[in-house]
KOLVO-780445 format. One record per residue (C-alpha): y, z, x; residue in three letters; chain; residue number from 0. Coordinates in nm, 3 decimals. Layout:
[[Y,Z,X],ALA,A,NUM]
...
***
This chain:
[[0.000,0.000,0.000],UNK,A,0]
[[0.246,0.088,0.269],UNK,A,1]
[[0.174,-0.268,0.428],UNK,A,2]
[[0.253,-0.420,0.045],UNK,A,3]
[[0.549,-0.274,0.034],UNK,A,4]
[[0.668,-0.317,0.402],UNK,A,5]
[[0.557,-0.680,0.366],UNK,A,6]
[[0.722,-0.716,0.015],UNK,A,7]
[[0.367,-0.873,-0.120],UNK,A,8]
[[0.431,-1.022,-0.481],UNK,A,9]
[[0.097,-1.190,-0.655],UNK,A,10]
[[0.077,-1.549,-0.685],UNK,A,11]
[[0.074,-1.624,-1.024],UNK,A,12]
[[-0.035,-1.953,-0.996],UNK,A,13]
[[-0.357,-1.841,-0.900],UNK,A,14]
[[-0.400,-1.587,-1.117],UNK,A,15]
[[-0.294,-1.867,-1.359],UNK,A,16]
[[-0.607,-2.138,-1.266],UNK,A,17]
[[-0.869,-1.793,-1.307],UNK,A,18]
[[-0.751,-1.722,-1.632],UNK,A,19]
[[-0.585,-1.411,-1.535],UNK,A,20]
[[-0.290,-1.422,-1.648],UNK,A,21]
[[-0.064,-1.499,-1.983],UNK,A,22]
[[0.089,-1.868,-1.940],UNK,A,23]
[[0.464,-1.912,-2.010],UNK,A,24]
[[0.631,-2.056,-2.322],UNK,A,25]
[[0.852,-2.341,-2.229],UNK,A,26]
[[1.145,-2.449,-2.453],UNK,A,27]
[[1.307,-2.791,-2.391],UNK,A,28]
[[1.641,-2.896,-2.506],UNK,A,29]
[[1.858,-3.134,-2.484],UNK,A,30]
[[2.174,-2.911,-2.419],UNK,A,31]
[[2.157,-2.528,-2.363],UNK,A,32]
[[2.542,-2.480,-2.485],UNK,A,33]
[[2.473,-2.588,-2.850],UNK,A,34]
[[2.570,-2.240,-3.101],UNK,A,35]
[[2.277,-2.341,-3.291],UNK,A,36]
[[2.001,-2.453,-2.975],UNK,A,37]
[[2.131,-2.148,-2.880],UNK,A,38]
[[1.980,-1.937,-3.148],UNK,A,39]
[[1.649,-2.135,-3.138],UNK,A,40]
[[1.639,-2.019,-2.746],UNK,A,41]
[[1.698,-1.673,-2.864],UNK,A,42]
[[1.422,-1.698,-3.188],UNK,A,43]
[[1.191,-1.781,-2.905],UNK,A,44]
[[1.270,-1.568,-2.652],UNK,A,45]
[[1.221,-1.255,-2.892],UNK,A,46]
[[0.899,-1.379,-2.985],UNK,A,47]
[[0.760,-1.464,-2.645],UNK,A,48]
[[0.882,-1.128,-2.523],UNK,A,49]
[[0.711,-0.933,-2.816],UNK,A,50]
[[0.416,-1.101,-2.708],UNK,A,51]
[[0.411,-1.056,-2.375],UNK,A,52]
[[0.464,-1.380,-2.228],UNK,A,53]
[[0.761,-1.526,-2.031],UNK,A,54]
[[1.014,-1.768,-2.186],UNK,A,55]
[[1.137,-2.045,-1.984],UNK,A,56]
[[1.460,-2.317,-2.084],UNK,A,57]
[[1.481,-2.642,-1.979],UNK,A,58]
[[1.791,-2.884,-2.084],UNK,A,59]
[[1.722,-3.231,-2.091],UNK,A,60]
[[2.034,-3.374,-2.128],UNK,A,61]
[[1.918,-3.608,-2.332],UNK,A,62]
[[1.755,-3.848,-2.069],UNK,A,63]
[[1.403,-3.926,-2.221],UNK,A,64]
[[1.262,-3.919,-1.771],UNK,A,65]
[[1.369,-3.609,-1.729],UNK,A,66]
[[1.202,-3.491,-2.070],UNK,A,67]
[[0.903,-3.657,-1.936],UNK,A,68]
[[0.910,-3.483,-1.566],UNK,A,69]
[[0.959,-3.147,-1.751],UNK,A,70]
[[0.657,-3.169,-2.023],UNK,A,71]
[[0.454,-3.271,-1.693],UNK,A,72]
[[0.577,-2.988,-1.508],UNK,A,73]
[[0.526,-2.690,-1.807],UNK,A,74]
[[0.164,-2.888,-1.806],UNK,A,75]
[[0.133,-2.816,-1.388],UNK,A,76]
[[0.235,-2.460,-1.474],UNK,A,77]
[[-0.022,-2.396,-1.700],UNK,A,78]
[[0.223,-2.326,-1.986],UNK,A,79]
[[0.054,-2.151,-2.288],UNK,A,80]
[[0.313,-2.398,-2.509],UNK,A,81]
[[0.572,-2.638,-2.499],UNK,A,82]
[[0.859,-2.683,-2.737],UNK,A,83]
[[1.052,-2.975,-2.788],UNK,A,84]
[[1.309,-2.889,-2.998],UNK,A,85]
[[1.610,-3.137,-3.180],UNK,A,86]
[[1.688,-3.415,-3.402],UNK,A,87]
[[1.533,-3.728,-3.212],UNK,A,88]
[[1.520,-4.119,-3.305],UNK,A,89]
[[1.178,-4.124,-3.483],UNK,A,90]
[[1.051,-4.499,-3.305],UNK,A,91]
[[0.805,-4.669,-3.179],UNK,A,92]
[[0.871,-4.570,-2.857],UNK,A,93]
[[0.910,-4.186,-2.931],UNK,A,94]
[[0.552,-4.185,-3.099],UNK,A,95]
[[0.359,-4.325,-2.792],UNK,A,96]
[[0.580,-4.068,-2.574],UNK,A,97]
[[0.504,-3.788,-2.821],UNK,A,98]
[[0.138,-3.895,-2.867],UNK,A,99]
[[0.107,-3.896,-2.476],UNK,A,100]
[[0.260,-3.552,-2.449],UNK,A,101]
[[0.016,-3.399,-2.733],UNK,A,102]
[[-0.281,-3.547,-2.567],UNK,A,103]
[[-0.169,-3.459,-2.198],UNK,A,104]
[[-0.134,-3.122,-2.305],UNK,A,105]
[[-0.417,-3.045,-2.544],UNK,A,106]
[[-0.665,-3.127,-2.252],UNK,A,107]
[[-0.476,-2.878,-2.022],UNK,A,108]
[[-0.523,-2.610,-2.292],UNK,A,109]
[[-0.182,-2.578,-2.406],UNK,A,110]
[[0.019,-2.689,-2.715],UNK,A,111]
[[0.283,-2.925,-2.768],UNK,A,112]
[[0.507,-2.759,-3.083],UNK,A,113]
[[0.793,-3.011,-3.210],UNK,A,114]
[[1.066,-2.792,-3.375],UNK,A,115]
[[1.308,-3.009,-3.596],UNK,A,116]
[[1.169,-3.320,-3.485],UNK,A,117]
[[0.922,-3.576,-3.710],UNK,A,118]
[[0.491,-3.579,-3.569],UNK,A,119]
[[0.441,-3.910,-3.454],UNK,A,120]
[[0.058,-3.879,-3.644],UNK,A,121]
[[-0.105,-3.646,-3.859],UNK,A,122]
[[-0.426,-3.637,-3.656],UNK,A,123]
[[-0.261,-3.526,-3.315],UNK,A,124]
[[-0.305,-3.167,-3.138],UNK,A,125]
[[0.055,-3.110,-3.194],UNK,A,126]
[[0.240,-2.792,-3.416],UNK,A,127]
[[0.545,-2.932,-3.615],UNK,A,128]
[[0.785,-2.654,-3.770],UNK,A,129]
[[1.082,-2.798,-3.930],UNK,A,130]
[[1.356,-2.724,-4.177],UNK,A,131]
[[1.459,-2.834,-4.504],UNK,A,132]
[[1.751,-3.128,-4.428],UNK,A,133]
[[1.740,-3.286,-4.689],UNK,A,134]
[[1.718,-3.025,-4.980],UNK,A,135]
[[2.040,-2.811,-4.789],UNK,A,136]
[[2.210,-3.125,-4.803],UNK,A,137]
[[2.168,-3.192,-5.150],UNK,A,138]
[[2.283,-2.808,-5.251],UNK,A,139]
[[2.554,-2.836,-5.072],UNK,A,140]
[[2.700,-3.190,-5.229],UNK,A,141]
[[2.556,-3.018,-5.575],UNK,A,142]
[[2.776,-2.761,-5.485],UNK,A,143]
[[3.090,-2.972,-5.471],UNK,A,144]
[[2.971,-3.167,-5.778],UNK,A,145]
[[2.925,-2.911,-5.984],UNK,A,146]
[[3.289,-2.814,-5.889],UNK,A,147]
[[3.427,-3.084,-6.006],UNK,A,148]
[[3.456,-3.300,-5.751],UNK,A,149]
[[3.358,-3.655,-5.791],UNK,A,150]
[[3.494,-3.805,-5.408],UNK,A,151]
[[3.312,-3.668,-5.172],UNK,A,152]
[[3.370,-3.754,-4.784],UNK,A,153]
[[3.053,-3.749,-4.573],UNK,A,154]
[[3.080,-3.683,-4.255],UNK,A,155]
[[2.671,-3.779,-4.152],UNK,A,156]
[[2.547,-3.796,-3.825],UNK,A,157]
[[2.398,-4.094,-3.601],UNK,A,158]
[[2.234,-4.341,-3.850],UNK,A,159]
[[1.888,-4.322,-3.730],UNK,A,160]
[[1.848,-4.000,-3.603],UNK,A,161]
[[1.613,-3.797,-3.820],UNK,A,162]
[[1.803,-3.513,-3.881],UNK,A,163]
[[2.121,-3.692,-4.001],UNK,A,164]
[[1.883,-3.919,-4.180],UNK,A,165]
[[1.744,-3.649,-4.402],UNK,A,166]
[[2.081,-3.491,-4.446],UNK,A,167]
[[2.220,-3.856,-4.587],UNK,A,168]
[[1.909,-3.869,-4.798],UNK,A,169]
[[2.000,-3.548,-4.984],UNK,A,170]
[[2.361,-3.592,-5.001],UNK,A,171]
[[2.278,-3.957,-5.196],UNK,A,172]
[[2.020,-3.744,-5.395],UNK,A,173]
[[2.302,-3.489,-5.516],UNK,A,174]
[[2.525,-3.774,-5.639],UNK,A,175]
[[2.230,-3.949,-5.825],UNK,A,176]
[[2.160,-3.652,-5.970],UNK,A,177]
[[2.536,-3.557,-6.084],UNK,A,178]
[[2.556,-3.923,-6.217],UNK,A,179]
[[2.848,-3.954,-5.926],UNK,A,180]
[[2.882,-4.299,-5.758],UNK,A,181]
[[2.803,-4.382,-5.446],UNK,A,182]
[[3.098,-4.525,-5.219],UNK,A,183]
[[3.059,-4.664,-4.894],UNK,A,184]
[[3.356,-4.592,-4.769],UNK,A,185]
[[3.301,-4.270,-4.806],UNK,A,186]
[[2.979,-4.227,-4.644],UNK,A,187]
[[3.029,-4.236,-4.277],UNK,A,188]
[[2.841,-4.206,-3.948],UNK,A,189]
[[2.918,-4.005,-3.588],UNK,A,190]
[[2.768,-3.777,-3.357],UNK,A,191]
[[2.802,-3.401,-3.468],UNK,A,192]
[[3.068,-3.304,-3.267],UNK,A,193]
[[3.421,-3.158,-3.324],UNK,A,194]
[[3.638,-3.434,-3.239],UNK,A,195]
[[3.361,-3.704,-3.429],UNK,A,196]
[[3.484,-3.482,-3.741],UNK,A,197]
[[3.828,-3.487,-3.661],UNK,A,198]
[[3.843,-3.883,-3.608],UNK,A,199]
[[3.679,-3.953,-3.867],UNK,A,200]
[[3.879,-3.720,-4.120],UNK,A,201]
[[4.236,-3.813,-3.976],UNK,A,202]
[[4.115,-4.195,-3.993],UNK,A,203]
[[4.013,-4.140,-4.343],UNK,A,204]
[[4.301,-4.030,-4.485],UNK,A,205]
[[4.517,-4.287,-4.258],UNK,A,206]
[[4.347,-4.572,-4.464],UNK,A,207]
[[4.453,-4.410,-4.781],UNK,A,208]
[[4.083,-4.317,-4.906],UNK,A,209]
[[4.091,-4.104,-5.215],UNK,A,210]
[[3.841,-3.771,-5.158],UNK,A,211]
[[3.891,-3.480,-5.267],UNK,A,212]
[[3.600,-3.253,-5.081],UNK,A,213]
[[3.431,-3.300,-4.729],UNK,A,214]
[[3.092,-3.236,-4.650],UNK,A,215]
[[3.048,-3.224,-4.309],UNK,A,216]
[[2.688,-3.290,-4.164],UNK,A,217]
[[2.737,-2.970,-3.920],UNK,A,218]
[[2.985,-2.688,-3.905],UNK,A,219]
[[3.128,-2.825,-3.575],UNK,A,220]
[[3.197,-3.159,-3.734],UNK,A,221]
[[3.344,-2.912,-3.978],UNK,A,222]
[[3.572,-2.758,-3.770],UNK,A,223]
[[3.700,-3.109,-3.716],UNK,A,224]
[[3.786,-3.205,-4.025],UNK,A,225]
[[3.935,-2.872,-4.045],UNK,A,226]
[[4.204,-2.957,-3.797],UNK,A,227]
[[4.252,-3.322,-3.900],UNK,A,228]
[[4.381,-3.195,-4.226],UNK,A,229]
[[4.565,-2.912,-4.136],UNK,A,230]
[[4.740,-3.169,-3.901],UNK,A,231]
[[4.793,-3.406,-4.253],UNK,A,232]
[[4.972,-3.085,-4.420],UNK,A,233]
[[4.675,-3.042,-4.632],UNK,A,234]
[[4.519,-2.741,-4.794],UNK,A,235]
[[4.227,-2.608,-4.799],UNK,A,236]
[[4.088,-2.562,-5.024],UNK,A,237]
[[4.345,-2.604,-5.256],UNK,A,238]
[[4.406,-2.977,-5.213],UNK,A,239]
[[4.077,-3.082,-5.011],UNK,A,240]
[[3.712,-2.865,-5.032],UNK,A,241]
[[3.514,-2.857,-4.707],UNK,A,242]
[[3.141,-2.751,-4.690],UNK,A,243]
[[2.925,-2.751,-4.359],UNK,A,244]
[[2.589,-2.727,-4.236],UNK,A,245]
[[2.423,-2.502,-3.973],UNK,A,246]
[[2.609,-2.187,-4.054],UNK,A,247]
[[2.688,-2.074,-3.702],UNK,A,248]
[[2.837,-1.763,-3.642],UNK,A,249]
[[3.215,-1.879,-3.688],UNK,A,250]
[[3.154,-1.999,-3.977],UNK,A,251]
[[3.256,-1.655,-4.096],UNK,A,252]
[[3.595,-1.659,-3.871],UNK,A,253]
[[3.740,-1.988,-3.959],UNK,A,254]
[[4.096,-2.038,-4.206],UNK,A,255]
[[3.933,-1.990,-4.469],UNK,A,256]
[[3.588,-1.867,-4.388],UNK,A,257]
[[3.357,-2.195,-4.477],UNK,A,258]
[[3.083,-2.263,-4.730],UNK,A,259]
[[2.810,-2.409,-4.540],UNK,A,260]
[[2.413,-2.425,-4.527],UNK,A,261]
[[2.254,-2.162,-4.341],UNK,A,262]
[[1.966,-2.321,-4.119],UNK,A,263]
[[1.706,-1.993,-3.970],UNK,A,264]
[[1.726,-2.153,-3.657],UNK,A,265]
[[1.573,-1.777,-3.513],UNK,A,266]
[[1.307,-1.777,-3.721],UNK,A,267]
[[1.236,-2.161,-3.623],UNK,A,268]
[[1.196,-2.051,-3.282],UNK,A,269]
[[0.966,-1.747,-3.354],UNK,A,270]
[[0.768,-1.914,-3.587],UNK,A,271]
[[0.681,-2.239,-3.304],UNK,A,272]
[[0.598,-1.944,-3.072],UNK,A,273]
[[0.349,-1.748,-3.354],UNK,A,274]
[[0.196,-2.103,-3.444],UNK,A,275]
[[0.131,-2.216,-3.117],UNK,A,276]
[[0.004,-1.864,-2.935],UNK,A,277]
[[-0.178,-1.823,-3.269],UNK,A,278]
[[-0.312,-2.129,-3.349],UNK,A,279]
[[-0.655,-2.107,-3.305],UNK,A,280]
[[-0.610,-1.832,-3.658],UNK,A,281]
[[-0.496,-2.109,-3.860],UNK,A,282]
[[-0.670,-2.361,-4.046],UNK,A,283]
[[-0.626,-2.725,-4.039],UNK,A,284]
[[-0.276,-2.804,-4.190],UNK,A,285]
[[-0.132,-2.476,-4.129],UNK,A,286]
[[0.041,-2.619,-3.824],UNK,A,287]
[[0.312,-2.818,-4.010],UNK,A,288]
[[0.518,-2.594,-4.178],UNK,A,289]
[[0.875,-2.619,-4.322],UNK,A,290]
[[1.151,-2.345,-4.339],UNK,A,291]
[[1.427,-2.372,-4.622],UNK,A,292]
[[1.782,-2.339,-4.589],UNK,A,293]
[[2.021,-2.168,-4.794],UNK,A,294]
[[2.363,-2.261,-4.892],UNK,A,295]
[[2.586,-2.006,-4.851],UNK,A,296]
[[2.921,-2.000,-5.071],UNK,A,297]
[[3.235,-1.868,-4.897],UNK,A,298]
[[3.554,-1.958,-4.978],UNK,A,299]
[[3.619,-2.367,-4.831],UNK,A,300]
[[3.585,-2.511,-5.228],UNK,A,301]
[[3.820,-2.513,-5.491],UNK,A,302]
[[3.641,-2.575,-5.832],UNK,A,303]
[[3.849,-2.862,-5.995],UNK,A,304]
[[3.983,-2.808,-6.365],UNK,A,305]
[[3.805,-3.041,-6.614],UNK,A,306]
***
């Protein structure tokens, strides 16, 4: 012991790992580790890793589908109990072979691939899906606006294509079908969920004279956007224009005036992948899809119209 401790001796895990000794990490891989609502994901699966004993590792992709590739193979060379992919993604051709490749790679190495918010590229793959309801928070929150009388609504979607934004278009066309309100093009726009996508896209709205008289932004930092473009414009809200997000991050509650939005249990996402994945062998087949639903949650960012 004295020579340990002179010497400074630390096991090597990776050993330990290839005898079966030891607990194998849970690697989370994001595109971008800054995100409020990645963030809480991280933090869903952190809790549950740690409750479990088992380390937590982060990896940020950046977006770049090679390095996404080099990390998957890397969590595989570490022996990691599970790896989650986590984010909207383009649902292609492409992206199936990748994911298929990934489920496969891993399976054989004894670990699990766990897709958190994204689409399964087949039904008969060793892969864990846990997503969230898009489309039906979508459609309460545009229900929301319709059943407050308003009949314009300004969409402010996400990247046509990507399957998050996709299902949140879906629902808000769903709420107008269902309200009997029409469907304008003009109305129903496309960007990146970001704060100044909202803002450009609001300020160039009401520079071409279009006639809305609510927002529903596809993410409460697109949200905050169209917050500023119309307090620029001199406008109210919500007593000339309603605004309604999606995500409900935590400033949400701290924003002039604190906004209606759909609450998204991006936590719970995380600890559920981890409990799937770890526990997966306790499931039957087709427990390992599973679908958490959001929750609209009213504030004070809508006006109801007079009839």
């Amino acid at each position: 012991m004295a020579a340990v401790e002179s010497l400074h001796y630390v096991v090597n895990v990776h050993a330990k790992a290839l005898s079966g000794r030891v607990a194998g990490p849970v690697a989370l891989v994001i595109k971008d580790i800054t995100g409020p609502s990645l963030a809480h994901v991280a933090a869903g699966v952190e809790q549950e890793a740690a409750d479990r004993g088992r380390l937590s590792l982060v990896c940020a992709t950046r977006d770049d589908p090679a390095r996404e590739d080099d990390l998957v193979q890397l969590m595989r060379e570490q022996h990691a109990a599970a790896v989650l992919l986590v984010g909207g993604v383009v649902p292609d051709a492409a992206y199936d072979r990748r994911m298929a490749g990934y489920a496969e790679a891993l399976d054989a190495a004894g670990s699990r691939l766990v897709l958190v918010g994204r689409p399964a590229p087949a039904p008969d793959l060793p892969v864990t899906v846990v997503d969230y309801d898009n489309r039906g928070g979508a459609f309460q929150a545009v229900s929301h606006l319709l059943a407050s009388g308003h009949r314009r609504v300004l969409f402010l979607g996400g990247e046509a294509g990507l399957s998050s934004a996709d299902e949140r278009r879906a629902g808000y066309r769903d709420a107008l079908r269902a309200h009997g309100a029409d469907h304008a093009e003009e109305l129903d726009t496309t960007g990146t969920y970001t704060r100044s996508s909202g803002y450009v896209r609001t300020r160039d709205a009401l520079g071409a004279g279009l006639e809305f008289t609510a927002v529903f932004a596809g993410s409460d930092m697109v949200a905050l956007g169209a917050l500023a473009a119309l307090r620029e414009a001199g406008l109210d809200v919500p007593g000339e224009v309603s605004v309604v997000g999606f995500d409900d991050v935590p400033f949400a509650t701290d924003l002039t005036p604190p906004l209606t939005t759909v609450r998204v249990p991006y936590e719970e996402l995380g600890r559920t992948a981890v409990r799937l994945a770890l526990e997966r062998e306790q499931y039957p087949a087709g427990d390992d899809h599973v679908v958490l639903g959001t929750q609209l949650v009213i504030r004070q960012s809508v006006r109801r119209l007079s009839w």
